[in-house]
N, CA, C and O atoms as a GROMACS GRO file, in nm:
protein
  352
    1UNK      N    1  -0.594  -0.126  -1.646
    1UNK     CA    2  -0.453  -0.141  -1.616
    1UNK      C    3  -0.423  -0.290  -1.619
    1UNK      O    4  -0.500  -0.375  -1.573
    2UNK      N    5  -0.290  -0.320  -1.682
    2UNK     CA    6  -0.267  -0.435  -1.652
    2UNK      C    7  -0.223  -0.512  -1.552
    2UNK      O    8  -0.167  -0.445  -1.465
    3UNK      N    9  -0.229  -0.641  -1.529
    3UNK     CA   10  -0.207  -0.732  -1.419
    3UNK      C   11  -0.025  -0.671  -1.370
    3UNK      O   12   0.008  -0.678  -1.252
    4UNK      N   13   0.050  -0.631  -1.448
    4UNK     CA   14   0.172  -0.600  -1.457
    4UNK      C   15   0.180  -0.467  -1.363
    4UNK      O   16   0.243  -0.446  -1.259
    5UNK      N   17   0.095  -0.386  -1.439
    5UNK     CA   18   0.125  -0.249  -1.414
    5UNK      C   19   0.078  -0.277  -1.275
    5UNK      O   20   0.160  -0.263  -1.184
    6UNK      N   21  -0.020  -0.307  -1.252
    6UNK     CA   22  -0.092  -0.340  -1.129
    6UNK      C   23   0.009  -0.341  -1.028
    6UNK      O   24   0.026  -0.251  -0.946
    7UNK      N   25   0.099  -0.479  -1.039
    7UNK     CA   26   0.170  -0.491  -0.980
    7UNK      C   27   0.312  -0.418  -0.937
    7UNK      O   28   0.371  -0.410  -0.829
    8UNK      N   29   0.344  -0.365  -1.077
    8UNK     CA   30   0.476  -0.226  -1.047
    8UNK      C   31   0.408  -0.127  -0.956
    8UNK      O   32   0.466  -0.078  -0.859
    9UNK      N   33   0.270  -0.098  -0.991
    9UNK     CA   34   0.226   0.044  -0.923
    9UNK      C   35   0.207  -0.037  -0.739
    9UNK      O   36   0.211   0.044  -0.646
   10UNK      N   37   0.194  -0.137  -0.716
   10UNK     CA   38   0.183  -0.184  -0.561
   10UNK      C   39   0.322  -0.156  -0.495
   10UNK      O   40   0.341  -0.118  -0.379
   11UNK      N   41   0.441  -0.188  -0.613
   11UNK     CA   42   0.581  -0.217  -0.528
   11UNK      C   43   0.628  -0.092  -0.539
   11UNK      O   44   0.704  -0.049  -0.452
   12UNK      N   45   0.604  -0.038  -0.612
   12UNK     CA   46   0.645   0.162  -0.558
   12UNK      C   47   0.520   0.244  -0.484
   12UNK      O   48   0.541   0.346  -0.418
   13UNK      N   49   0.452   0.214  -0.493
   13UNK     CA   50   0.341   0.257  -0.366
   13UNK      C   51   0.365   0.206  -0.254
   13UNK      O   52   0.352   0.279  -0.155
   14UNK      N   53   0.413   0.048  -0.235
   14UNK     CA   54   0.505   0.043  -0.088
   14UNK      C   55   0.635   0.074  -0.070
   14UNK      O   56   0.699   0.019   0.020
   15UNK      N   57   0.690   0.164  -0.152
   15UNK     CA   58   0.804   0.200  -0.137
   15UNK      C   59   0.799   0.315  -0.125
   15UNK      O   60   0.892   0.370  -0.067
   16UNK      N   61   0.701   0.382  -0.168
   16UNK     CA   62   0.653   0.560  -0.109
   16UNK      C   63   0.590   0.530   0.046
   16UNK      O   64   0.592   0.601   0.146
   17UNK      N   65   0.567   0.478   0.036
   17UNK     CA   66   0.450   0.478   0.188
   17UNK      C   67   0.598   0.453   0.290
   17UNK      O   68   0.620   0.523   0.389
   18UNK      N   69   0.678   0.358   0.251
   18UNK     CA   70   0.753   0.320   0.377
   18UNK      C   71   0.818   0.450   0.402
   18UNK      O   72   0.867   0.465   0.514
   19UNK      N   73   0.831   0.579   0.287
   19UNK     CA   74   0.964   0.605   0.347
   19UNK      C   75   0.874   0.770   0.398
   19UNK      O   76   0.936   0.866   0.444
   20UNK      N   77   0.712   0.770   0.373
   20UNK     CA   78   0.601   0.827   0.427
   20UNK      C   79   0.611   0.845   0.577
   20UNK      O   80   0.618   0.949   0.642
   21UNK      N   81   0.610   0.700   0.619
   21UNK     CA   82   0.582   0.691   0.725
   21UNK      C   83   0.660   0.674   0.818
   21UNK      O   84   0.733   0.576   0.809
   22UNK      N   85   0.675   0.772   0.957
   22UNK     CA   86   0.782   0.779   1.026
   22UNK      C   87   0.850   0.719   1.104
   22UNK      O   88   0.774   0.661   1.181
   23UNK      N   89   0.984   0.692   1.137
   23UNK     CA   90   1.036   0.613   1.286
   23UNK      C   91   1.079   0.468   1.134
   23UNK      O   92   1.083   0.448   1.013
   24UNK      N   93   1.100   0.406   1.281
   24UNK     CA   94   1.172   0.280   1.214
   24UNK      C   95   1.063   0.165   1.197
   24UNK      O   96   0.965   0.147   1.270
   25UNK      N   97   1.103   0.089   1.080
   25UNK     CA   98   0.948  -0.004   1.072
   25UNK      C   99   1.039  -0.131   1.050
   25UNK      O  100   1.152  -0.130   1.002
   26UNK      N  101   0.954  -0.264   1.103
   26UNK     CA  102   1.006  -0.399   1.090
   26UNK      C  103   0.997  -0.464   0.965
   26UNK      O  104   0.928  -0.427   0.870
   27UNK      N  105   1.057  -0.545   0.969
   27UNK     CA  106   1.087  -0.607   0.781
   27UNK      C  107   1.150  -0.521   0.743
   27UNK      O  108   1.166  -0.404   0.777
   28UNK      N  109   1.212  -0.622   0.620
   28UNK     CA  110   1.263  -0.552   0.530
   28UNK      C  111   1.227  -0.505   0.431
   28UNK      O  112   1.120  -0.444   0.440
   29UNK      N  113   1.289  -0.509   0.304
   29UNK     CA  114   1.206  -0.409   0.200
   29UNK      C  115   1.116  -0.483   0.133
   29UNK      O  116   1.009  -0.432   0.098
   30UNK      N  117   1.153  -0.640   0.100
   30UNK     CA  118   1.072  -0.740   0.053
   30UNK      C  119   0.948  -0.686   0.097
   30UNK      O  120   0.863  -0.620   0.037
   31UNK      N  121   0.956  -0.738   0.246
   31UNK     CA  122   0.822  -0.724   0.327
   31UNK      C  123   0.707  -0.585   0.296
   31UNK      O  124   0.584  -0.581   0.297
   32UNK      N  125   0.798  -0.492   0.272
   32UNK     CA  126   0.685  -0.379   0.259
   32UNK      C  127   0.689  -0.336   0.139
   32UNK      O  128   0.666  -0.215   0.129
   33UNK      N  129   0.720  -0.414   0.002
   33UNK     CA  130   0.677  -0.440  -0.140
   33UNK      C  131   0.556  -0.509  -0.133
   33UNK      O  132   0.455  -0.464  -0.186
   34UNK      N  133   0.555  -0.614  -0.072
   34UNK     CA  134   0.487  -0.746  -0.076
   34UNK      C  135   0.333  -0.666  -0.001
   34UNK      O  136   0.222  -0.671  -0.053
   35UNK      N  137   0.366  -0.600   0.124
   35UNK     CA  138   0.215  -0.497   0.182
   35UNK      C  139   0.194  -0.418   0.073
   35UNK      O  140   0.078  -0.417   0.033
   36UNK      N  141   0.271  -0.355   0.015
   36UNK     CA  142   0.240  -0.221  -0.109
   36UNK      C  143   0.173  -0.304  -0.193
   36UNK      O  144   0.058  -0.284  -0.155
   37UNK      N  145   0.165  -0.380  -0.278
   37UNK     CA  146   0.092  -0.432  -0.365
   37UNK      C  147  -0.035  -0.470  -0.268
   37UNK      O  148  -0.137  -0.404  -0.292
   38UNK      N  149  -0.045  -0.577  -0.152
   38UNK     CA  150  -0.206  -0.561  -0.086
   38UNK      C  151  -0.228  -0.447  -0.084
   38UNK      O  152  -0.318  -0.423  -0.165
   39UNK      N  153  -0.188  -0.340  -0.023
   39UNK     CA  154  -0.235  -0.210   0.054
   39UNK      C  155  -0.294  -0.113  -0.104
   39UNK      O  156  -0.393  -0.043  -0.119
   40UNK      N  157  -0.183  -0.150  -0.199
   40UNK     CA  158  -0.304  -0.113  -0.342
   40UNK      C  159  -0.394  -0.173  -0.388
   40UNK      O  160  -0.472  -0.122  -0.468
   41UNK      N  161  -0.402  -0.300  -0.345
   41UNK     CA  162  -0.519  -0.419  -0.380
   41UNK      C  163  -0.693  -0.357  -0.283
   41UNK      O  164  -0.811  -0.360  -0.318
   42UNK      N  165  -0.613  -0.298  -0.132
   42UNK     CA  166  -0.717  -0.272  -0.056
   42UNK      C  167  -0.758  -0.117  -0.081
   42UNK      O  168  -0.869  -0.066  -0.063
   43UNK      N  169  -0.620  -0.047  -0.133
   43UNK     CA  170  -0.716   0.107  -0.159
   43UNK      C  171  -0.785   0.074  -0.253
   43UNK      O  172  -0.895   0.050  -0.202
   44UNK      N  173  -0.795   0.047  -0.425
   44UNK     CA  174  -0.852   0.028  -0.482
   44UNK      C  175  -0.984  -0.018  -0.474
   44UNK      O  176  -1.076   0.042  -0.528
   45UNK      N  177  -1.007  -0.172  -0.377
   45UNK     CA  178  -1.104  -0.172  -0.344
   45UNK      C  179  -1.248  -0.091  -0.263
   45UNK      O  180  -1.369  -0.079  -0.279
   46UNK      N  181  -1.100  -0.033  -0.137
   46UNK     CA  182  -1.229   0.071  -0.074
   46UNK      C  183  -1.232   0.224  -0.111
   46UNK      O  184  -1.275   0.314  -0.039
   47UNK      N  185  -1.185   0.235  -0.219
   47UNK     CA  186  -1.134   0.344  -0.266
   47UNK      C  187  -1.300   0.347  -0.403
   47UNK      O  188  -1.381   0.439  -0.398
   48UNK      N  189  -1.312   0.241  -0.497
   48UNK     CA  190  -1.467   0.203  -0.545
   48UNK      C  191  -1.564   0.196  -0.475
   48UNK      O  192  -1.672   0.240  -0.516
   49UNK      N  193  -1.549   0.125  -0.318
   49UNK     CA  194  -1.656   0.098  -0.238
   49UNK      C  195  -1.714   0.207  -0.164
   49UNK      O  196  -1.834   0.230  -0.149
   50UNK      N  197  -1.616   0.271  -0.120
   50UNK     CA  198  -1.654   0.424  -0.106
   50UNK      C  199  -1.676   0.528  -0.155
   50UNK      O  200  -1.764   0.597  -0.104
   51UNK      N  201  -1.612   0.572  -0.259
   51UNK     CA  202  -1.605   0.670  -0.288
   51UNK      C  203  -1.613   0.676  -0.467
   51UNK      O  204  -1.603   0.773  -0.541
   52UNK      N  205  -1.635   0.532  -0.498
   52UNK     CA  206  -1.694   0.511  -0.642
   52UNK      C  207  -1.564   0.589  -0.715
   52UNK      O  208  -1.595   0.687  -0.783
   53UNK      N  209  -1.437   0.560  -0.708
   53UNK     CA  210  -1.313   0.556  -0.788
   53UNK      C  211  -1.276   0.474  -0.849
   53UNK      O  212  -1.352   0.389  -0.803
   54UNK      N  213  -1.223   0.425  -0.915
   54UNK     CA  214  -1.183   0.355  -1.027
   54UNK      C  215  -1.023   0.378  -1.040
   54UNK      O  216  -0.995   0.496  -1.023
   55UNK      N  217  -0.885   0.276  -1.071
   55UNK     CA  218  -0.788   0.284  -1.118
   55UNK      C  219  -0.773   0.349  -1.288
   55UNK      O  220  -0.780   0.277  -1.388
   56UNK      N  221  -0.750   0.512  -1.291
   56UNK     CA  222  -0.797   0.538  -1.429
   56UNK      C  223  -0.669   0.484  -1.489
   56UNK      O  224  -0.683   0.492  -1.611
   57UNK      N  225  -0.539   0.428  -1.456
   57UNK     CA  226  -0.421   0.411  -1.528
   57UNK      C  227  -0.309   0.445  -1.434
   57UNK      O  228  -0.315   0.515  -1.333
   58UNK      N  229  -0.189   0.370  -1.493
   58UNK     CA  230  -0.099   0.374  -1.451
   58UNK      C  231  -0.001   0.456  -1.402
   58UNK      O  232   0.090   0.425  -1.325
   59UNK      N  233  -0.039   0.619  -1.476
   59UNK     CA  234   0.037   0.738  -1.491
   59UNK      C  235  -0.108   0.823  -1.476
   59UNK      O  236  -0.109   0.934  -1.530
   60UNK      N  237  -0.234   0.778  -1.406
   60UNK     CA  238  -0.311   0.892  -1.346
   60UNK      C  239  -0.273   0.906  -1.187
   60UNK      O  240  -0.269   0.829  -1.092
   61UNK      N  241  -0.252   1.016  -1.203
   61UNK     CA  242  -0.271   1.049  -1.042
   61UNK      C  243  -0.351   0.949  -0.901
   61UNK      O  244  -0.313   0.889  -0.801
   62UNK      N  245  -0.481   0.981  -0.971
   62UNK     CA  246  -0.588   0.872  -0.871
   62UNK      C  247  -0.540   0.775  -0.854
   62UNK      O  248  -0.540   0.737  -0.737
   63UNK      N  249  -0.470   0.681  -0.962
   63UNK     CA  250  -0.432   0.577  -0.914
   63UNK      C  251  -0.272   0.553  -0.814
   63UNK      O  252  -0.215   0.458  -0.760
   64UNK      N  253  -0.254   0.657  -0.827
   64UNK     CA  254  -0.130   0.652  -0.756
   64UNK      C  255  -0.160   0.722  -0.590
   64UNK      O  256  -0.073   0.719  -0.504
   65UNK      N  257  -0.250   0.763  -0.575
   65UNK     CA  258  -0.312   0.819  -0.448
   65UNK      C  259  -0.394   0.753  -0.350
   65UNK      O  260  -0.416   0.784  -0.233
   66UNK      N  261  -0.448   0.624  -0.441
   66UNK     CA  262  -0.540   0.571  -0.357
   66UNK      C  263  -0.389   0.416  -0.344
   66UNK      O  264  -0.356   0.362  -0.238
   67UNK      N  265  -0.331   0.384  -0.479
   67UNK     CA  266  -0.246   0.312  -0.416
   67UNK      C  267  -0.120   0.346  -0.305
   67UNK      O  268  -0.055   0.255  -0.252
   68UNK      N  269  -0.097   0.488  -0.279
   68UNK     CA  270  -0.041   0.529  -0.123
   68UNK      C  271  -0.098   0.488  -0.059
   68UNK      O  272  -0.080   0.374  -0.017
   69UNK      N  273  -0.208   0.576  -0.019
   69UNK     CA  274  -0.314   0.560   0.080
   69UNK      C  275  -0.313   0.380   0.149
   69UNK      O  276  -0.280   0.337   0.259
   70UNK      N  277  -0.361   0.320   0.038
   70UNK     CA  278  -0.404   0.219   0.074
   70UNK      C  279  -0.230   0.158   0.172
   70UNK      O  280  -0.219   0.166   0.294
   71UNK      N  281  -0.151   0.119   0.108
   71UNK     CA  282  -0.040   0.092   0.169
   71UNK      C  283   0.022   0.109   0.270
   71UNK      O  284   0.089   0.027   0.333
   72UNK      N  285  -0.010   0.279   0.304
   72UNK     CA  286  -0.007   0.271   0.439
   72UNK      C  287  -0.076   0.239   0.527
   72UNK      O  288  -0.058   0.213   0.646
   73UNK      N  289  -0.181   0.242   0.442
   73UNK     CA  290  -0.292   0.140   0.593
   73UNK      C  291  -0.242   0.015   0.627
   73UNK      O  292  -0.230  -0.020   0.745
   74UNK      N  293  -0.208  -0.066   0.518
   74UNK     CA  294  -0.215  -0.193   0.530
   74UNK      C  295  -0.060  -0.220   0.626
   74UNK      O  296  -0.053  -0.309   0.711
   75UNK      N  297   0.065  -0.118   0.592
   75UNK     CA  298   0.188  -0.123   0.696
   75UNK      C  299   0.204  -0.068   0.795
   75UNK      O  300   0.307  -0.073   0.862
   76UNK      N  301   0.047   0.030   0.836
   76UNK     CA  302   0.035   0.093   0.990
   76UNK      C  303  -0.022  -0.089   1.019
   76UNK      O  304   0.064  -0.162   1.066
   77UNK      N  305  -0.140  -0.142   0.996
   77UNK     CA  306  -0.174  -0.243   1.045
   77UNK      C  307  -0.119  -0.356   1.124
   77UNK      O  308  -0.125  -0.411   1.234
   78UNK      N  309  -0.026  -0.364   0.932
   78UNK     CA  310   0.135  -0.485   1.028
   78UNK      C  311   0.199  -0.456   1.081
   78UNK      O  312   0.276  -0.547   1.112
   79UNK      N  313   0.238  -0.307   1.148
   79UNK     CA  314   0.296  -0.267   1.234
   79UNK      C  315   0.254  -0.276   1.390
   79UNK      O  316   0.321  -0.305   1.490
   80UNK      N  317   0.144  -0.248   1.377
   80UNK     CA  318   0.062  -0.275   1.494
   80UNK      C  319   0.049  -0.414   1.520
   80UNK      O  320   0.046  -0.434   1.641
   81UNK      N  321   0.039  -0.529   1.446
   81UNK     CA  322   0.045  -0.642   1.483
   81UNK      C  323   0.149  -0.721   1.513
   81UNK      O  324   0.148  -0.804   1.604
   82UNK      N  325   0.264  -0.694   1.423
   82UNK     CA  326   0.413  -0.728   1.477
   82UNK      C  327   0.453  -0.653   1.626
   82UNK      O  328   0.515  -0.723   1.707
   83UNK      N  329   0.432  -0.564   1.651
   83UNK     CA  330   0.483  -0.456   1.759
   83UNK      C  331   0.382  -0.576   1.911
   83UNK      O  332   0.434  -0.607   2.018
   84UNK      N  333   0.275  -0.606   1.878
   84UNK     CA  334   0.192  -0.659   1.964
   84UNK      C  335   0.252  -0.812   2.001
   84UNK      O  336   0.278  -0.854   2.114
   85UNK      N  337   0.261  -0.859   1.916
   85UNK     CA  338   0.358  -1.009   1.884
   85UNK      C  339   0.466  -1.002   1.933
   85UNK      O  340   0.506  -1.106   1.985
   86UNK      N  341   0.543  -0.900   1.938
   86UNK     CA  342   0.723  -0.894   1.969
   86UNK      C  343   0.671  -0.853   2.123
   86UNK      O  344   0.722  -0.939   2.196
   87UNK      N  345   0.600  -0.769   2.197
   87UNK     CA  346   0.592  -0.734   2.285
   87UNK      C  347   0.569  -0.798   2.406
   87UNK      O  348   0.615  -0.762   2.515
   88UNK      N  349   0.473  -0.924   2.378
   88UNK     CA  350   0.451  -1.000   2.455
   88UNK      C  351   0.511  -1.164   2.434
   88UNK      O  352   0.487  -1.250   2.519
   0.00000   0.00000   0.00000
């Protein structure tokens, strides 16, 4: 996949995940484009490291599953860390 696609498939994988995941979340949309592309940077990675997957393409499934996945991890995370920050 290319560096491109790479990057389209991060900013609609954080744009599925945000609207995934429930209740109200901080930032704006920038902000959880900008996690969607890490959070596909990090499924991908532990998505090989574990479970020996591979990004087969842009319009395979797998790759669009592990780039969810990953995204919401990465905007449960910053959620939990902003929420901790604002709180105290």
């Amino acid at each position: 996949m290319s560096f491109i696609g790479f990057i389209l498939l991060g900013l609609i994988a954080g744009a599925i995940a945000k609207l995934i995941i429930p209740g109200r979340q901080g930032g704006g949309w920038l902000s959880t484009l900008i996690l969607g592309v890490i959070g596909a940077l990090l499924g991908g990675w532990l998505g090989g490291l574990i479970f020996h997957v591979d990004y087969a393409g842009f319009f395979s499934l797998q790759s669009w599953i592990i780039a969810i996945v990953g995204s919401i991890i990465v905007i449960l995370i910053w959620q939990a860390i902003t929420r901790r920050r604002t709180a105290a």
